[in-house]
Backbone bond lengths (Angstrom), bond angles and torsions (degrees), N, CA, C in turn:
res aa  C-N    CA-C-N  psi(-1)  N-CA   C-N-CA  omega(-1)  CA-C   N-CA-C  phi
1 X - - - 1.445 - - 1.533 109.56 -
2 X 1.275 113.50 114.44 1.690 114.06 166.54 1.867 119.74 -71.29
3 X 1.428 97.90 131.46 1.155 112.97 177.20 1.061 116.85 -23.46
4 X 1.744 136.50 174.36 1.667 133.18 162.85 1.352 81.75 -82.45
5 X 1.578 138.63 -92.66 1.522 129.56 -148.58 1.455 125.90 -49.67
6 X 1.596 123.95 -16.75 1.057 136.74 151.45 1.145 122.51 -39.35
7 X 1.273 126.58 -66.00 1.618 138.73 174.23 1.348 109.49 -74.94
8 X 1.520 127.47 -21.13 1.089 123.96 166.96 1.923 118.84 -71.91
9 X 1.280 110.39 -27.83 1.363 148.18 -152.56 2.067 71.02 -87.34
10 X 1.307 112.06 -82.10 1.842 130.05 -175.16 1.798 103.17 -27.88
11 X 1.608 102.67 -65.22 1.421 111.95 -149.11 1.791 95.83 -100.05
12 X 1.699 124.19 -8.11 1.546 89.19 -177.63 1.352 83.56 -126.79
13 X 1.282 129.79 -64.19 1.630 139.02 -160.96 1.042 107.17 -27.82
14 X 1.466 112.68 -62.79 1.938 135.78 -158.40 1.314 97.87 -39.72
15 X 1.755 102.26 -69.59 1.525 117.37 -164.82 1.511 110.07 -41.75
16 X 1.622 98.62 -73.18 1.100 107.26 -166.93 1.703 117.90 -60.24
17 X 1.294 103.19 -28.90 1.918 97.41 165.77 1.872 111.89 -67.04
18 X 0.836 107.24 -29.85 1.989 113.89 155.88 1.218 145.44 -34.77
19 X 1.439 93.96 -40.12 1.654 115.67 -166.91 1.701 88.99 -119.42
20 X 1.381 126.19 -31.41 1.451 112.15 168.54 1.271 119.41 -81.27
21 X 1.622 127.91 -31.59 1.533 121.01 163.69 1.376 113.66 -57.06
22 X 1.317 111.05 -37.94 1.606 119.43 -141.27 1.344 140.81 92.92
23 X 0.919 119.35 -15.07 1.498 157.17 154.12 1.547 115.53 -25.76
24 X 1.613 94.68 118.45 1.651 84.15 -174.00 1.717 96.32 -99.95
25 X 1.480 121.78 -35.88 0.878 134.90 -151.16 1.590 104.75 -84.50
26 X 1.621 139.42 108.01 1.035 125.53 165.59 1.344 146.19 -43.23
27 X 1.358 107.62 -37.08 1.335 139.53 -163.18 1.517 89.37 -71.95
28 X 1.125 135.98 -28.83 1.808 143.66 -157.85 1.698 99.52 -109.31
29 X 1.213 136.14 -0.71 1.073 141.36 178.97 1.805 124.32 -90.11
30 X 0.803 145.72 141.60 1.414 155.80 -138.82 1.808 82.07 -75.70
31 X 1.892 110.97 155.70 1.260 91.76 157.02 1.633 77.73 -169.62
32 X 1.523 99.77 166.34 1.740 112.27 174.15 1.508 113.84 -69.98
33 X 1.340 110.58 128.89 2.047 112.83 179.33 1.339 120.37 -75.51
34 X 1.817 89.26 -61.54 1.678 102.82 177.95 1.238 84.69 -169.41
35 X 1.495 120.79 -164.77 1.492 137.21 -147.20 1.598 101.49 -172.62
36 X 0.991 106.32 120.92 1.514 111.85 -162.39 1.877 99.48 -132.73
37 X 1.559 101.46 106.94 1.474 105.16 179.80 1.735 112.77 -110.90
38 X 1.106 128.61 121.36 1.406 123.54 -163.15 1.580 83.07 -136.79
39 X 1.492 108.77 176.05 1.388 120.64 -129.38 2.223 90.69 -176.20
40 X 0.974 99.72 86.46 1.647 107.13 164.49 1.939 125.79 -85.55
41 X 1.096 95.75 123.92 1.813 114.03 -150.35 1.554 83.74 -112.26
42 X 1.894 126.03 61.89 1.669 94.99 172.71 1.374 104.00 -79.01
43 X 1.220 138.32 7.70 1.729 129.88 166.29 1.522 104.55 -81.31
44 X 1.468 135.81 28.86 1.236 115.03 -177.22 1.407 88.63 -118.24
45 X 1.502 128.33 11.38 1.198 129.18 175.83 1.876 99.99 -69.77
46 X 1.232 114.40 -57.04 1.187 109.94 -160.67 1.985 104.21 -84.52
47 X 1.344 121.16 -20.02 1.134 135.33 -154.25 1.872 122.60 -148.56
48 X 1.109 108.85 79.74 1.221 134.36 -169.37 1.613 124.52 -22.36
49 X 1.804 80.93 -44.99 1.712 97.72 -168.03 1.309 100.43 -83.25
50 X 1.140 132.33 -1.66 2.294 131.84 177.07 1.377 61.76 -67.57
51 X 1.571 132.07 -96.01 1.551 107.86 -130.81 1.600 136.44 -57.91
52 X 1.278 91.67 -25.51 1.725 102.36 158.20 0.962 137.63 -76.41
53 X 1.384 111.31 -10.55 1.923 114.20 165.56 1.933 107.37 -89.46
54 X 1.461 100.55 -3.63 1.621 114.00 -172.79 1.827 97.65 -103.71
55 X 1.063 126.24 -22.51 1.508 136.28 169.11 1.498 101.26 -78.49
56 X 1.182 112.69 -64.84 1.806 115.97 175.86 1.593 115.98 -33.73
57 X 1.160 107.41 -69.35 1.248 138.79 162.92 1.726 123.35 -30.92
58 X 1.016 91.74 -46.75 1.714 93.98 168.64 1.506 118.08 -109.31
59 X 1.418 105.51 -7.46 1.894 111.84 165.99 1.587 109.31 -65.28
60 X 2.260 105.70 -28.26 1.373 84.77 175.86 1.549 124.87 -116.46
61 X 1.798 108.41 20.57 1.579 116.94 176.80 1.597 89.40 -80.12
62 X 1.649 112.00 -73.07 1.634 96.63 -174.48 1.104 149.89 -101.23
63 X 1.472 114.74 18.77 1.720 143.24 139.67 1.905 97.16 106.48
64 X 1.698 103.33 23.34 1.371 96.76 -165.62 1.478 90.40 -138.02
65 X 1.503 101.62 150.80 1.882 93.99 -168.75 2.014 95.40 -97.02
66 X 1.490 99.73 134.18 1.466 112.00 176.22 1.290 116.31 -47.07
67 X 1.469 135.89 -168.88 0.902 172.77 -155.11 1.533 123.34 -143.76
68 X 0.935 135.39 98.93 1.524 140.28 172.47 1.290 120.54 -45.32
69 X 1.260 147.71 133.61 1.468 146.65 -177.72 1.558 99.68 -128.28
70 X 1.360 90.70 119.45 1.887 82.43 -178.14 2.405 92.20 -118.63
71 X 1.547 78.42 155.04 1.902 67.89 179.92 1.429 123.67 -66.55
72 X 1.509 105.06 158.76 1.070 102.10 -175.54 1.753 119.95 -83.59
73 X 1.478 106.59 -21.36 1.657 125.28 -174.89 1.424 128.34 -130.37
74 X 1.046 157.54 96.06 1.305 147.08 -174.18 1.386 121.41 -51.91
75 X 1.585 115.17 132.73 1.186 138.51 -150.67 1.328 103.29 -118.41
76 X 1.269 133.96 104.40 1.954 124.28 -158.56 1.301 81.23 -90.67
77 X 1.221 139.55 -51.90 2.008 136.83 -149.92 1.738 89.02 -69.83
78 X 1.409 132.92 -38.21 1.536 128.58 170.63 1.294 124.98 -93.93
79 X 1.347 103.28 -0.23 1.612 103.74 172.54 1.250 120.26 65.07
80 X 1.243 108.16 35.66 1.513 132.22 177.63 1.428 121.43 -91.99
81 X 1.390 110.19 132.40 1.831 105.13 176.39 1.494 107.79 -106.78
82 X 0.956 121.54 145.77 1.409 116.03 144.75 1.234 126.47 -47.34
83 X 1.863 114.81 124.81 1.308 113.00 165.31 1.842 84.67 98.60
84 X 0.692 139.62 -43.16 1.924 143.24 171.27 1.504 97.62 -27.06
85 X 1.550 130.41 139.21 1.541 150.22 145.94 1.735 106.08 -34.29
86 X 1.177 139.84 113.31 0.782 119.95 154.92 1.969 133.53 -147.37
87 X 0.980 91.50 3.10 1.803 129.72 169.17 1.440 126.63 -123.86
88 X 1.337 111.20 -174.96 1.646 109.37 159.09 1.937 87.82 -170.02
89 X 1.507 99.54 165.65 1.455 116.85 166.03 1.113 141.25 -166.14
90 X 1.241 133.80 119.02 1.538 128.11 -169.81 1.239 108.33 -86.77
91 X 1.506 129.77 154.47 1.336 152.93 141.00 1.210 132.83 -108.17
92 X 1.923 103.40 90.82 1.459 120.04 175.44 1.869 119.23 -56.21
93 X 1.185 100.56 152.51 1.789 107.29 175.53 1.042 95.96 -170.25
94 X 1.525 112.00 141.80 1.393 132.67 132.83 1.839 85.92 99.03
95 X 1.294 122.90 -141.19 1.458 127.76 -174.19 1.713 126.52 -50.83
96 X 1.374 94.91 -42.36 1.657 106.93 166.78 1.234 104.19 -54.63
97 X 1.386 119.91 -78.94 1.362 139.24 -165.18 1.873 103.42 -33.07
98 X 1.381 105.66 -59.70 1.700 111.10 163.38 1.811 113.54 -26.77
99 X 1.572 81.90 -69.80 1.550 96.71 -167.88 1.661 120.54 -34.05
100 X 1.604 92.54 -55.20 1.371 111.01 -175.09 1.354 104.63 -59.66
101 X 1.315 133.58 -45.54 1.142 121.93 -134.11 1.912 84.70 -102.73
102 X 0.831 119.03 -5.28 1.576 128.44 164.44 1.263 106.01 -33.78
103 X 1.929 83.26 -90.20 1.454 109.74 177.93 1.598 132.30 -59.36
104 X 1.178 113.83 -14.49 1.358 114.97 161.92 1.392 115.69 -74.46
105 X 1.818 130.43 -11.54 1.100 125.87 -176.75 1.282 102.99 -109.90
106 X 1.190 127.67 -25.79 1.649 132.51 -176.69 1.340 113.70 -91.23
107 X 1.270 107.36 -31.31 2.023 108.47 -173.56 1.325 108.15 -104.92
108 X 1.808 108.28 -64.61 1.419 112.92 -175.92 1.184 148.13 -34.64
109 X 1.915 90.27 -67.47 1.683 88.55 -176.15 1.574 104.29 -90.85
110 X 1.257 136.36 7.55 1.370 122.32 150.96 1.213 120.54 -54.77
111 X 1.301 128.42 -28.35 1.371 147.92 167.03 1.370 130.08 -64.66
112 X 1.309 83.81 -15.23 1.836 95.31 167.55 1.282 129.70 -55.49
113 X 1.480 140.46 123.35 1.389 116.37 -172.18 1.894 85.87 -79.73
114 X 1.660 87.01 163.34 1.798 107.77 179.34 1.330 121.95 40.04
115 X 1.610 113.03 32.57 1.246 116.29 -176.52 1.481 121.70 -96.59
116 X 1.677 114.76 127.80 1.608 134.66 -151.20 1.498 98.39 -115.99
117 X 1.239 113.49 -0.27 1.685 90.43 165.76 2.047 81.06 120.40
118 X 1.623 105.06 171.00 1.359 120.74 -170.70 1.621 93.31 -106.06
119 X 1.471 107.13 144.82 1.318 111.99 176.87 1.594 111.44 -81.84
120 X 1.500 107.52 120.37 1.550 103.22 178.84 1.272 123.87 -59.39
121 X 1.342 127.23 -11.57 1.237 117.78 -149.15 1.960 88.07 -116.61
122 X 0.989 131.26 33.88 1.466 139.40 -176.25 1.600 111.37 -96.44
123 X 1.471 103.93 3.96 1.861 101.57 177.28 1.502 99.54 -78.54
124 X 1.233 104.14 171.72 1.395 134.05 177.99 1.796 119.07 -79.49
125 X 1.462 101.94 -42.53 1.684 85.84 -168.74 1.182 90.88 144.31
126 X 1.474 128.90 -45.78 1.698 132.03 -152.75 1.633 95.01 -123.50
127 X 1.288 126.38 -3.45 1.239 128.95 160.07 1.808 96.54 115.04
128 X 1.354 145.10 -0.85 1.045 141.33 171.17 1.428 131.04 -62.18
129 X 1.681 128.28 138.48 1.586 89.93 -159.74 1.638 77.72 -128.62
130 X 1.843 102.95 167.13 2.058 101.98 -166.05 2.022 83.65 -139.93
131 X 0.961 84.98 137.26 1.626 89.43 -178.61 1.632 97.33 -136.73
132 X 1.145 125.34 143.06 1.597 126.93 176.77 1.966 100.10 -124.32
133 X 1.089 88.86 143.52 1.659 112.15 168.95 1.491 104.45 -106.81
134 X 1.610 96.90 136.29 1.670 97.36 159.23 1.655 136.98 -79.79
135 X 1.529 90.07 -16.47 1.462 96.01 -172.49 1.596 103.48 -156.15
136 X 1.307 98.86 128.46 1.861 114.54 -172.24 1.502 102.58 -72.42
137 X 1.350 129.27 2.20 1.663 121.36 -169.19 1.674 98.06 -71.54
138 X 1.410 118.19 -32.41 1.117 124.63 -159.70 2.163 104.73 -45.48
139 X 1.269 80.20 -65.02 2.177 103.84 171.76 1.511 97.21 -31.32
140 X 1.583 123.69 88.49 1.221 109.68 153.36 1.433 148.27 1.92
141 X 1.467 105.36 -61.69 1.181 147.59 -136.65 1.770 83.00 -72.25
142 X 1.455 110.23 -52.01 1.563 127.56 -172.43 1.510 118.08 -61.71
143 X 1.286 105.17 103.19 2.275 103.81 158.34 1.012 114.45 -41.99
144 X 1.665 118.38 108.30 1.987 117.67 157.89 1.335 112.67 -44.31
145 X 1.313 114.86 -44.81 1.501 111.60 -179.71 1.425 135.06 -57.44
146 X 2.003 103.70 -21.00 1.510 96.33 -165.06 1.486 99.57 -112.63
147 X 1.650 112.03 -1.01 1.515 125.29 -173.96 1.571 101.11 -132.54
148 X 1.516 110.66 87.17 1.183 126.89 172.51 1.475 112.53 -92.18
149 X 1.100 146.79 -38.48 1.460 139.97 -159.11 1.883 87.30 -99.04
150 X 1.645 101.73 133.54 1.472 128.13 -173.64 1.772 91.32 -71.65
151 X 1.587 99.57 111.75 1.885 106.97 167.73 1.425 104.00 -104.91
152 X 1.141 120.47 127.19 1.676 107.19 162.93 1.453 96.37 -87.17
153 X 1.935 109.16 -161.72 1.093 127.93 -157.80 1.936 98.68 174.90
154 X 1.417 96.66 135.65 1.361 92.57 160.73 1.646 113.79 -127.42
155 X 1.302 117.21 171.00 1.280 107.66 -159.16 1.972 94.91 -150.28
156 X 1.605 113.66 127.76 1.004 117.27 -151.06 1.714 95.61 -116.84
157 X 0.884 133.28 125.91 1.724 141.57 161.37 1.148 115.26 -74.90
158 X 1.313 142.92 120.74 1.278 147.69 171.40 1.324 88.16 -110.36
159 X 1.552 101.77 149.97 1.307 149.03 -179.63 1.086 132.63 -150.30
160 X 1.986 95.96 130.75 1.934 85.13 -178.55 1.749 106.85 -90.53
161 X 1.208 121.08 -167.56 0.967 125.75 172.36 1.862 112.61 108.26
162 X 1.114 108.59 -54.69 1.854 112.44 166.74 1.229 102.85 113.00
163 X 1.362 134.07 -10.91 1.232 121.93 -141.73 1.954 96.62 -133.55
164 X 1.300 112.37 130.97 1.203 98.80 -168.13 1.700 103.62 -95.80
165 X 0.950 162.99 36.13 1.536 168.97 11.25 1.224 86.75 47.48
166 X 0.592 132.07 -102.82 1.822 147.56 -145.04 1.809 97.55 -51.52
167 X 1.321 128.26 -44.94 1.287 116.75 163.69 1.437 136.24 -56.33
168 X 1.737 83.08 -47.77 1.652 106.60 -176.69 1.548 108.80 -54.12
169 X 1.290 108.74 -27.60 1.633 104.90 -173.64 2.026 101.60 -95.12
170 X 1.504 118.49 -21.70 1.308 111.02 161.72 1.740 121.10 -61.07
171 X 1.442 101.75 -27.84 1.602 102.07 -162.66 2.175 91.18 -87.52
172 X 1.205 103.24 -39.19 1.576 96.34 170.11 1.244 117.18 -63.95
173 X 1.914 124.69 -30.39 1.531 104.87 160.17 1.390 117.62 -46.27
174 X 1.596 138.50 -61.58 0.972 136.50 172.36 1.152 142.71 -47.74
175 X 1.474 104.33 -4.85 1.678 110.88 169.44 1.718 103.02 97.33
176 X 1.503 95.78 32.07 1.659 77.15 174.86 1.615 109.19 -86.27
177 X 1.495 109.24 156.38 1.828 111.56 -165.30 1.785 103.51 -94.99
178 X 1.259 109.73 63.32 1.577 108.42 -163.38 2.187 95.24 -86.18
179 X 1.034 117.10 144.60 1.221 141.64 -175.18 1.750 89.89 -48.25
180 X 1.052 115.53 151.21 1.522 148.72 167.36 1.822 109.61 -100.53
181 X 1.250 107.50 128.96 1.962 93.43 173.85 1.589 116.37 -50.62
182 X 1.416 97.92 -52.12 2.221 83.83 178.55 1.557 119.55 -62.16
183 X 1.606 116.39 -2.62 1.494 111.10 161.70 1.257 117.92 -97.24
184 X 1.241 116.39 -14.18 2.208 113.47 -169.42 1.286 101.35 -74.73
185 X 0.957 100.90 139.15 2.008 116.37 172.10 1.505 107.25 -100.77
């Protein structure tokens, strides 16, 4: 079964990113790569189980088990070793990657407390866009009861195409809720 934003992505985005590039050729048109959400645990320095309630935790936002990030250098003022647990991160593609990025636009960040919209101007240069959350309660998906200590997470959009215009107007096909000038503070 193909995703809803997938087929939405097929039957409305394409076109209409076509006739606004100019673009006859699809294949040359902006499109999503993967989605890469990682999750920094510096309390798992002193306390093991932050990183396993932060592995748990993201085994059930994007249905895929993370990746461990251990440091790369030891940090004496943080009490950091080299080679120490101290992150994790997934890399969505293909149907997941859809899925997620659905529900992060339809459920999530409506769920945001005091939330004014995504700052447009948060790409990279090459058209990639990185948005961070403070707190994972937002993700449905998650028990308040069994995930009490506040984890953020940031979550990065890759994009082909190079051009950050050229995304910004793919991620608004999809309904992303990016700020308007009479709303940015």
């Amino acid at each position: 079964m193909t995703p809803r934003l997938q087929e939405q992505f097929d039957k409305q985005v394409l076109p209409a990113l076509q006739e606004k590039l100019g673009r006859k050729n699809r294949l040359d048109l902006p499109k999503v790569d993967k989605i890469v959400v990682s999750m920094g645990v510096g309390s798992a320095i002193s306390d093991k189980k932050h990183l396993e309630e932060a592995v748990s935790a993201m085994t059930e936002i994007t249905g895929q088990k993370p990746q461990i990030c251990k440091a790369r250098q030891s940090v004496a003022g943080f009490k950091l070793r080299e080679g120490q647990a101290i992150g994790c991160k997934v890399t969505l593609r293909g149907p997941r990657m859809y899925e997620f990025l659905d529900r992060l636009i339809s459920l999530v960040l409506p769920r945001v407390r005091d939330f004014r919209g995504l700052k447009p101007t948060a790409f990279d240069g090459n058209g990639n866009y990185s948005l961070g959350l403070t707190e994972q309660l937002v993700f449905p998906e998650l028990n308040p009861d069994k995930y009490v200590r506040p984890q953020g997470m940031n979550i990065a959009i890759c994009c082909t195409g190079g051009s950050d215009d050229e995304s910004r107007e793919l991620l608004r096909g999809f309904g992303m809720p990016f700020q308007t000038p009479e709303t940015a503070t």
